[in-house]
DSSP file (Angstrom, degrees, kcal/mol; ACC not computed):
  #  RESIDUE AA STRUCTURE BP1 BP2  ACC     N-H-->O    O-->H-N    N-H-->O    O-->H-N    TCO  KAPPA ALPHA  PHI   PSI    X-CA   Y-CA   Z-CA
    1    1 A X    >>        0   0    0      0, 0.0     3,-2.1     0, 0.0     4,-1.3   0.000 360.0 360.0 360.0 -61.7  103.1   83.5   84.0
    2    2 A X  H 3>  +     0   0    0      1,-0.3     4,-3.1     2,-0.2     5,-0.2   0.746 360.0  62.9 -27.9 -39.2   99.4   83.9   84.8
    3    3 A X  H 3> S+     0   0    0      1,-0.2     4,-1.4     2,-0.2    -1,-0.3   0.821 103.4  49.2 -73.3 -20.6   99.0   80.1   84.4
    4    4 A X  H <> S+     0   0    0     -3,-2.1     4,-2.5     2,-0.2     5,-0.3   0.899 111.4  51.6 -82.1 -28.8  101.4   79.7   87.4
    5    5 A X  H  X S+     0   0    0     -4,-1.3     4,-1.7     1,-0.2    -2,-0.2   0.894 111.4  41.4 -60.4 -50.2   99.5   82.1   89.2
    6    6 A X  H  X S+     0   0    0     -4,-3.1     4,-2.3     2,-0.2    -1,-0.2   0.804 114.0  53.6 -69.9 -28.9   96.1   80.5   88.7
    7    7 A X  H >< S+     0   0    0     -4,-1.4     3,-0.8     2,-0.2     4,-0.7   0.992 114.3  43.1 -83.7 -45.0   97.6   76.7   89.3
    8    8 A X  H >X S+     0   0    0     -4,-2.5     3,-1.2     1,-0.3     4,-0.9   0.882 113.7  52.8 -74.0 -29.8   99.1   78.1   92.9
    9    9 A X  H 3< S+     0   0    0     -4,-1.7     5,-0.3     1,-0.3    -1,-0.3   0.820 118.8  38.3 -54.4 -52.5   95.5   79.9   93.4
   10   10 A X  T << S+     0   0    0     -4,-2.3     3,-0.3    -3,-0.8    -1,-0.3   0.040 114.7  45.3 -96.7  29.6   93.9   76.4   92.7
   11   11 A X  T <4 S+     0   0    0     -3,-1.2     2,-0.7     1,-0.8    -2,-0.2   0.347 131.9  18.5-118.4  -4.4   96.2   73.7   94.5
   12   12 A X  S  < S-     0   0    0     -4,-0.9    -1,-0.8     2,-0.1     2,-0.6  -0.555  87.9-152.8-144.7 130.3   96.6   76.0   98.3
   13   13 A X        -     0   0    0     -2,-0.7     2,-0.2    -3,-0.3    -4,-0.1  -0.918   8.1-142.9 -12.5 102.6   93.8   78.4   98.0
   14   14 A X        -     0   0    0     -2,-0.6     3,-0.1    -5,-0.3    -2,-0.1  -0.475  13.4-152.0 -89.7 162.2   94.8   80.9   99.8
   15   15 A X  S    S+     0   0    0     -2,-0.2     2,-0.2     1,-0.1    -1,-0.1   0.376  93.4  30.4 -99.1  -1.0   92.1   82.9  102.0
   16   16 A X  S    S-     0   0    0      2,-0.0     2,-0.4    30,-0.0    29,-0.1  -0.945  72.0-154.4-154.9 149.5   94.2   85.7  101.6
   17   17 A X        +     0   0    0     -2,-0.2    29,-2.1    -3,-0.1     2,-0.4  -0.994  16.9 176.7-134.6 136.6   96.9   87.2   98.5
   18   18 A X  E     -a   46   0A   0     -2,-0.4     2,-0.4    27,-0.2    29,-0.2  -0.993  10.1-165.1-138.7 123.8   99.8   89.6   99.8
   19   19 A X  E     -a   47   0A   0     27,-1.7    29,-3.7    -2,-0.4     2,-0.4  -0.939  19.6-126.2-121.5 146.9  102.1   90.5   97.0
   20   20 A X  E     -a   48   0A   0     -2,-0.4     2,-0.2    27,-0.2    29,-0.2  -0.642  21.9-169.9 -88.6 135.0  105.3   92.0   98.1
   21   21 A X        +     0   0    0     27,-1.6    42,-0.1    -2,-0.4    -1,-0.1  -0.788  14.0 170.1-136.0 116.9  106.3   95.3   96.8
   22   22 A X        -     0   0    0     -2,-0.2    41,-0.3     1,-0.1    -1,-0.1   0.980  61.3-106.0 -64.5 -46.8  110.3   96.7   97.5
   23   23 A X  S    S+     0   0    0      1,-0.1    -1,-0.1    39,-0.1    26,-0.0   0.300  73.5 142.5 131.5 -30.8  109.9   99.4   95.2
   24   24 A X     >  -     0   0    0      1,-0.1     4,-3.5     4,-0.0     5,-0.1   0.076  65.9-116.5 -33.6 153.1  112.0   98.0   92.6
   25   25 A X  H  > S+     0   0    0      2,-0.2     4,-1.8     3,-0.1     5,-0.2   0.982 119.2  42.7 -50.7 -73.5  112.0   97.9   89.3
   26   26 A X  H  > S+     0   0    0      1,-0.2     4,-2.6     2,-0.2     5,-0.1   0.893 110.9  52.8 -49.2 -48.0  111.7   94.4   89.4
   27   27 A X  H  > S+     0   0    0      2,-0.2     4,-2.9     3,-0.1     5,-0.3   0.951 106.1  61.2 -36.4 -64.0  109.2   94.2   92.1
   28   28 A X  H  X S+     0   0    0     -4,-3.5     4,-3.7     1,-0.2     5,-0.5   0.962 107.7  42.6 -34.2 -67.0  107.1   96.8   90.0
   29   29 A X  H  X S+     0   0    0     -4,-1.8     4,-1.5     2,-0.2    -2,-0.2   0.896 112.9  44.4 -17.0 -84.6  106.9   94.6   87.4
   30   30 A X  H  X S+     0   0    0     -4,-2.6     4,-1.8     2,-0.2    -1,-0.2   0.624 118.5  56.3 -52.2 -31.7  106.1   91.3   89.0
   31   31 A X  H  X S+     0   0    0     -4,-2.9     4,-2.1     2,-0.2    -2,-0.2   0.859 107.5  43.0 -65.9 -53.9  103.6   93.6   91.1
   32   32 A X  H  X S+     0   0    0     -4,-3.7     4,-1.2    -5,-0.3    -2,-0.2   0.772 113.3  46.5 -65.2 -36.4  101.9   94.9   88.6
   33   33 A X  H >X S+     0   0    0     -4,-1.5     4,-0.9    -5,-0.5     3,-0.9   0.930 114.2  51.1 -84.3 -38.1  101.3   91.7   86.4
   34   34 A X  H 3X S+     0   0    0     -4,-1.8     4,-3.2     1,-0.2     5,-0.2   0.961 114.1  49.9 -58.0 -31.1  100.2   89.5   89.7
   35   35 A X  H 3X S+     0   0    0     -4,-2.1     4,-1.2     1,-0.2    -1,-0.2   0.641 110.0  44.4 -87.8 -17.8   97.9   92.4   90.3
   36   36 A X  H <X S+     0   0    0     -4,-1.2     4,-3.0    -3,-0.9     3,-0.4   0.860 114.2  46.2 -80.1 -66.1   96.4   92.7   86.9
   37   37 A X  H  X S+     0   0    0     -4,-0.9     4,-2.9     1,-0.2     5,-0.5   0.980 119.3  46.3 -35.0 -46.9   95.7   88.8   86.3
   38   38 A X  H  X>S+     0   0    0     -4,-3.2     5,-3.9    -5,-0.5     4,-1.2   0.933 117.0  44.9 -71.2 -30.4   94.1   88.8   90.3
   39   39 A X  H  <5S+     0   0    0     -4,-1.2    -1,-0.2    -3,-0.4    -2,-0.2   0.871 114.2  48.8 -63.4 -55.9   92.1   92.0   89.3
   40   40 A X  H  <5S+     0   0    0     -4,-3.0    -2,-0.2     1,-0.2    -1,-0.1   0.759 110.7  47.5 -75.3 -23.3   91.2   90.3   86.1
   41   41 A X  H  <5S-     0   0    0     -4,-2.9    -2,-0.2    -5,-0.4    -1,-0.2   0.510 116.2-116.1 -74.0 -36.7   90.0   87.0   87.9
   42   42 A X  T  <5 +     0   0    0     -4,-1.2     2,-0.4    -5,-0.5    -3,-0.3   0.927  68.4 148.9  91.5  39.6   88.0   89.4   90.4
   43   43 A X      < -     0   0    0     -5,-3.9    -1,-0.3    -6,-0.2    -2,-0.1  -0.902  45.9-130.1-104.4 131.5   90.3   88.0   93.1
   44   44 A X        +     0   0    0     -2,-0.4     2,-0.3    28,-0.0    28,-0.0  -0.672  35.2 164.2 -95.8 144.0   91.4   90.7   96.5
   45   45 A X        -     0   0    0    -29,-0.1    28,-0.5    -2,-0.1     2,-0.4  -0.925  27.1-142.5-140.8 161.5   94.9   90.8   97.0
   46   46 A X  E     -ab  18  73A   0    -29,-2.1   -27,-1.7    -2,-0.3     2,-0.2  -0.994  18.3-126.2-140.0 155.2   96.6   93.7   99.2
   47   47 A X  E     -ab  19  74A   0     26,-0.6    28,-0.9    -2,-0.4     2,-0.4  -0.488  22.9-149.3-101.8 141.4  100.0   95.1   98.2
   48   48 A X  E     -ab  20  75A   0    -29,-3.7   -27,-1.6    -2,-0.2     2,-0.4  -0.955  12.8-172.3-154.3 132.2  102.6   94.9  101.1
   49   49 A X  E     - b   0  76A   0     26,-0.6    28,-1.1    -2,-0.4     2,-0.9  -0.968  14.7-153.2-142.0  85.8  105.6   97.7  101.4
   50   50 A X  E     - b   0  77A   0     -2,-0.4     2,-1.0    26,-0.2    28,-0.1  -0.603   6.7-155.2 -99.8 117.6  107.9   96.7  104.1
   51   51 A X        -     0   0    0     26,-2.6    28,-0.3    -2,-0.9    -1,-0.1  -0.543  12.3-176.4 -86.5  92.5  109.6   99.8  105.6
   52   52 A X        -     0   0    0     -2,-1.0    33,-0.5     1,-0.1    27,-0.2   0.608  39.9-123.1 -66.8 -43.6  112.9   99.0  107.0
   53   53 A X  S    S+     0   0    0     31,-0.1    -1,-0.1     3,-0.1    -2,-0.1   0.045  98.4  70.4 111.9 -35.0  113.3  102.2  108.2
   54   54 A X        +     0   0    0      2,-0.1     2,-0.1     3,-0.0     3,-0.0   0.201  68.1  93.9 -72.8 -11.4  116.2  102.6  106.6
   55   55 A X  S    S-     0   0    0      1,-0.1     2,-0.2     2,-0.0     5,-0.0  -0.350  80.8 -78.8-100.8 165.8  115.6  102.9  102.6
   56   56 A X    >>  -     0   0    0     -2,-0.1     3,-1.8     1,-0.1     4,-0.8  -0.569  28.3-116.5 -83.7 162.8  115.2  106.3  101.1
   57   57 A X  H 3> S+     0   0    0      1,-0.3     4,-3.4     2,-0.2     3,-0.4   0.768 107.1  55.1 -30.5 -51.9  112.6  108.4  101.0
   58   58 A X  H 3> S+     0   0    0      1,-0.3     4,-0.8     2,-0.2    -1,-0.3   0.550  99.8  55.8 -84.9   3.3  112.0  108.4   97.7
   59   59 A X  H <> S+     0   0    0     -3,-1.8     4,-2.1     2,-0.2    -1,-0.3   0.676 109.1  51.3 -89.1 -20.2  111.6  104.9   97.1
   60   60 A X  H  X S+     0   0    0     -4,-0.8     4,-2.1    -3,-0.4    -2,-0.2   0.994 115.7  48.4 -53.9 -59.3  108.4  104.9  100.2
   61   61 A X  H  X S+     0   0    0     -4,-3.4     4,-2.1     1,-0.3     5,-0.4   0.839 102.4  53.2 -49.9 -52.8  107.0  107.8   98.2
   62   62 A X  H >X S+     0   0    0     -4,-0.8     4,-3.8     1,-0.3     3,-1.5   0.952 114.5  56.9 -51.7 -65.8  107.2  106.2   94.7
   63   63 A X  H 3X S+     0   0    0     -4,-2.1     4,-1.8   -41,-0.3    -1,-0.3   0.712 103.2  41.5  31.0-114.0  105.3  103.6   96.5
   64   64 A X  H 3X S+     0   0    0     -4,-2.1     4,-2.3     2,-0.2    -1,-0.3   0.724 110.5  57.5 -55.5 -29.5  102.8  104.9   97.7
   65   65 A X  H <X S+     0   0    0     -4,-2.1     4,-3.0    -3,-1.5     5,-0.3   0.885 114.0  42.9 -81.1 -42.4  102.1  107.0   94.5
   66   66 A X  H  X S+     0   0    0     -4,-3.8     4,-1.8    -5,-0.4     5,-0.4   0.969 111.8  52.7 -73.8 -30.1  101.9  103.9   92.4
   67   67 A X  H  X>S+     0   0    0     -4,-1.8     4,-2.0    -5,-0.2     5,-0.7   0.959 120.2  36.0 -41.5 -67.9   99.9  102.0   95.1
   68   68 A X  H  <5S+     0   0    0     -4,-2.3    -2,-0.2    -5,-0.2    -1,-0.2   0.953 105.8  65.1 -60.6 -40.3   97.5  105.0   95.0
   69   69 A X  H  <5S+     0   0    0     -4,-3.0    -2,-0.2     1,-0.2    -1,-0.2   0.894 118.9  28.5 -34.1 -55.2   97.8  105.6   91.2
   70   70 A X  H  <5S-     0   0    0     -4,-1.8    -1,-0.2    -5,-0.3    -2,-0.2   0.624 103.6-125.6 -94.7 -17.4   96.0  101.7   90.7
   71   71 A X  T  <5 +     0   0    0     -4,-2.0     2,-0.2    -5,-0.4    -3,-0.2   0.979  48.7 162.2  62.8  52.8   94.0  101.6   93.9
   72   72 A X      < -     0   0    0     -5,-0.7    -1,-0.2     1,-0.2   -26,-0.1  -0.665  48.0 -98.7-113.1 159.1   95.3   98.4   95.3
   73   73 A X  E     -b   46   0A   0    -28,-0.5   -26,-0.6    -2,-0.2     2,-0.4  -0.084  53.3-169.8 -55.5 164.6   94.8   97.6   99.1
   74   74 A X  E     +b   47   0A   0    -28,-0.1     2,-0.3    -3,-0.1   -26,-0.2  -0.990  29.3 171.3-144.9 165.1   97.8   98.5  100.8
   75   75 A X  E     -b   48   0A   0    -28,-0.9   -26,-0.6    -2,-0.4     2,-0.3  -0.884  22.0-144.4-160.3 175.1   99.7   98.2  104.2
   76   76 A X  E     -b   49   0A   0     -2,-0.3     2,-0.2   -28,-0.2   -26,-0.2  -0.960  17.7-146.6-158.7 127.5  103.5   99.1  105.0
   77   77 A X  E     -b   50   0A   0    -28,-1.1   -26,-2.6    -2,-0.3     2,-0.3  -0.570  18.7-179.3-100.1 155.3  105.2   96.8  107.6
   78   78 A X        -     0   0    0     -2,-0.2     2,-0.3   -28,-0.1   -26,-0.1  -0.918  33.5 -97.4-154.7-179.5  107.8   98.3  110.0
   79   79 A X        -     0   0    0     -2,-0.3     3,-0.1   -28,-0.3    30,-0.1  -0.657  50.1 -81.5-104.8 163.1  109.8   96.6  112.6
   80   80 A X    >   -     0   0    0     -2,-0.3     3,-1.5    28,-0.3     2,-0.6   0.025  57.7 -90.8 -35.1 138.0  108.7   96.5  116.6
   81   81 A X  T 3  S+     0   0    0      1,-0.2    -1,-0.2     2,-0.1    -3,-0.0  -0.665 118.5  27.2 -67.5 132.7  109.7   99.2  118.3
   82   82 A X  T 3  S+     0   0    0     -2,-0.6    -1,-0.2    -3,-0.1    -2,-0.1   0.476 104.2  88.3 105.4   1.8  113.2   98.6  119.9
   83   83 A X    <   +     0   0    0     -3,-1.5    -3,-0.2    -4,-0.1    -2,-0.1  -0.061  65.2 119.5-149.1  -8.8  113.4   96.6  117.1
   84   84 A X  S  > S-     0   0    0     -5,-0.1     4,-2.4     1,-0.1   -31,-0.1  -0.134  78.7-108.1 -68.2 166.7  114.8   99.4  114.7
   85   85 A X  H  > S+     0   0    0    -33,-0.5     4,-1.1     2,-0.2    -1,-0.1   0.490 128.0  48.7 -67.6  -0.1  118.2   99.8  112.7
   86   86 A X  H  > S+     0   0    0      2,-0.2     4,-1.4     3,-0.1     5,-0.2   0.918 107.2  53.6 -91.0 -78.7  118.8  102.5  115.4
   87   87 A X  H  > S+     0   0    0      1,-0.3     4,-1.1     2,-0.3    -2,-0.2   0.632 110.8  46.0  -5.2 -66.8  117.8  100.2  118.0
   88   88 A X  H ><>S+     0   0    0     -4,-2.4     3,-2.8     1,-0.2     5,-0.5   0.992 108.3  51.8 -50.3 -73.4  120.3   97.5  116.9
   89   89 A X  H 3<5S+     0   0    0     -4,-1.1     3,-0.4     1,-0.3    -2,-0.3   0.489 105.8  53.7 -80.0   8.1  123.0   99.4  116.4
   90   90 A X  H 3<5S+     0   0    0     -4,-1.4    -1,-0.3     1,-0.4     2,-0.3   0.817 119.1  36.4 -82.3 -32.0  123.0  101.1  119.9
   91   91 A X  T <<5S+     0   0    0     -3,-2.8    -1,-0.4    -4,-1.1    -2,-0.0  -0.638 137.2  17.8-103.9  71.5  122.8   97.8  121.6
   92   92 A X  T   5S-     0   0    0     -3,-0.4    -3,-0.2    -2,-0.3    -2,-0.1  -0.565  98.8-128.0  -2.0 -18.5  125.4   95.5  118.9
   93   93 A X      < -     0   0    0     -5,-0.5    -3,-0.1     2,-0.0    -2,-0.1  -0.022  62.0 -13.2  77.4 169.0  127.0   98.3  117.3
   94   94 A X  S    S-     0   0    0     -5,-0.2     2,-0.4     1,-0.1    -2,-0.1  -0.028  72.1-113.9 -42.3 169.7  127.0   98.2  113.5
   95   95 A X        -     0   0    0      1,-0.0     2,-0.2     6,-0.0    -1,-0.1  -0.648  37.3-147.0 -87.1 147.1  126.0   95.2  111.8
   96   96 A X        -     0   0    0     -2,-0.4     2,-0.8     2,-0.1    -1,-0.0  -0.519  28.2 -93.6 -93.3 177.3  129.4   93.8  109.7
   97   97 A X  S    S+     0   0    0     -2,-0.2     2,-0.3     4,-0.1    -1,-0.0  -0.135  84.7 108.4 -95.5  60.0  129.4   91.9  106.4
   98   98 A X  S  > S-     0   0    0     -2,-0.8     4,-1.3     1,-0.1     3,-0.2  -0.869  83.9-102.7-113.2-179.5  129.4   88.4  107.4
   99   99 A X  H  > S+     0   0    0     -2,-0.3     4,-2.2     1,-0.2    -1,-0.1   0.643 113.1  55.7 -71.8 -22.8  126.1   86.5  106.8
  100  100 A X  H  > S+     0   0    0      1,-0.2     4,-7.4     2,-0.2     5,-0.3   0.947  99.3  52.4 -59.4 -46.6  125.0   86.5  110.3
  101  101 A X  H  > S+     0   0    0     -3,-0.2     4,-1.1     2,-0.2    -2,-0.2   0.861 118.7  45.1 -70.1 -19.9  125.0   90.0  111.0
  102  102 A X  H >< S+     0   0    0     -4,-1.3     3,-4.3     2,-0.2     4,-0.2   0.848 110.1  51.0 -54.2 -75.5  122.6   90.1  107.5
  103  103 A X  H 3X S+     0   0    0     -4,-2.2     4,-2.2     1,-0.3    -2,-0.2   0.561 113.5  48.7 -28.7 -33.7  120.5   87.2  108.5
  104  104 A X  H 3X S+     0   0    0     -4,-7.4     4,-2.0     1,-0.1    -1,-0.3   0.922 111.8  49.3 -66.3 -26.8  120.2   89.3  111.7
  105  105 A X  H <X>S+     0   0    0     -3,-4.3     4,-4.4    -4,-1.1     5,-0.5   0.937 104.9  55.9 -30.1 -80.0  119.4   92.2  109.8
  106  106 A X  I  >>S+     0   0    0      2,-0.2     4,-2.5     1,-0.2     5,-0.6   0.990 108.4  44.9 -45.0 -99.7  117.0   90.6  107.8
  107  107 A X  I  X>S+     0   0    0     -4,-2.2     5,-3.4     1,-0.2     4,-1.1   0.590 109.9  50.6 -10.7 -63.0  114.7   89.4  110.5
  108  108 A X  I  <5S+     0   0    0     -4,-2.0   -28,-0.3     3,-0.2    -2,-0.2   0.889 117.5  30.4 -49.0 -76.9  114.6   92.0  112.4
  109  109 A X  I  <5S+     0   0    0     -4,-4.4     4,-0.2    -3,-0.2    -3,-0.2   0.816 138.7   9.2 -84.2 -33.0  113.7   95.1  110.1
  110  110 A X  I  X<S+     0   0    0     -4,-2.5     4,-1.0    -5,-0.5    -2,-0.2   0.787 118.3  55.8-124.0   3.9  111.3   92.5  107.3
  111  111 A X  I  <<S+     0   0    0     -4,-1.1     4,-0.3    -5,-0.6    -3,-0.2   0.762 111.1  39.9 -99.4 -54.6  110.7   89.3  108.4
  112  112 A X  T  ><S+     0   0    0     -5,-3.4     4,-0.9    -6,-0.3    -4,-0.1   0.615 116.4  52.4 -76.5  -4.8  109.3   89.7  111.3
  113  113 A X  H >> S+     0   0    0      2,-0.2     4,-1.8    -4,-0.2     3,-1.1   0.941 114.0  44.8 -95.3 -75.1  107.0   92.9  110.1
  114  114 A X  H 3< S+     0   0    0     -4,-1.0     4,-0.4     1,-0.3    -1,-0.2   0.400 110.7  48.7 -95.6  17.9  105.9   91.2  107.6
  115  115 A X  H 3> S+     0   0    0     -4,-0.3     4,-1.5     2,-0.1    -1,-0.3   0.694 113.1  54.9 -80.8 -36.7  105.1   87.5  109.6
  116  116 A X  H <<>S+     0   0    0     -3,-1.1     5,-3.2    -4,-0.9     4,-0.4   0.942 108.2  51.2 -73.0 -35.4  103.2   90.0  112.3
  117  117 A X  T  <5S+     0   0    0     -4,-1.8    -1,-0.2     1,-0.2    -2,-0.1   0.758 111.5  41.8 -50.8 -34.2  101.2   91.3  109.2
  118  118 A X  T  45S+     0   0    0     -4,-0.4    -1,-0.2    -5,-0.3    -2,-0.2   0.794 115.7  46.1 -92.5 -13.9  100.0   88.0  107.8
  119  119 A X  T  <5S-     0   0    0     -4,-1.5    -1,-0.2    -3,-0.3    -2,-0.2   0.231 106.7-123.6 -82.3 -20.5   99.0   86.2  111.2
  120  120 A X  T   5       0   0    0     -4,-0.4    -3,-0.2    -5,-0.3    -4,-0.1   0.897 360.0 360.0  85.1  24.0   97.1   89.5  112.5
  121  121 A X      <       0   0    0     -5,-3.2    -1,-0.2    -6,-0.3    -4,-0.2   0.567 360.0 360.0-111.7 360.0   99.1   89.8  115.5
């Protein structure tokens, strides 16, 4: 796994490394091993926790305690104001399950949070 890490590190060198963490299990995981190899390489990465607004509490918190626990860079994306799950559903009404109303979903509360984070704007 590390060797895929190092080949995408040398074909795009990136100028910047943002590894996404949900809060998952799996996320943990995956978080923790890029962060060790990039740590072990002497490489800065910052850990990025996009909050929907919407998740529970106790998944921010866990979060943040493991973020702080390792001492990795951090930031936590949220969506525009007006731009909330509140937001939506006062102006569209709930979202439904067909694929749109995710895809809208989706944009809206992490997509765009976390595009505004990596562009600076």
């Amino acid at each position: 796994m590390s060797s895929i890490i190092a080949e995408a590190i040398e074909k795009y060198q990136p100028t910047s490394i943002v590894l996404l963490f949900s809060g998952g299990h799996d996320s943990m995981c995956s978080t923790h091993f890029a962060a060790s190899y990039l740590q072990s390489i002497g490489r800065d990465f910052t850990v990025y926790h996009g909050n929907t607004g919407i998740g529970i509490r106790q998944t921010r918190e866990y979060v943040h305690s493991v973020v702080e626990h390792f001492g990795w860079k951090y930031y936590e994306g949220h969506p525009k104001p007006g731009e909330t799950y509140q937001d939506i559903v006062k102006r569209w009404g709930f979202p439904g399950p067909t694929l749109i109303s995710h895809q809208m979903m989706y944009i809206r509360l992490k997509e765009r949070a976390l595009k505004r984070f990596v562009t600076h704007e």
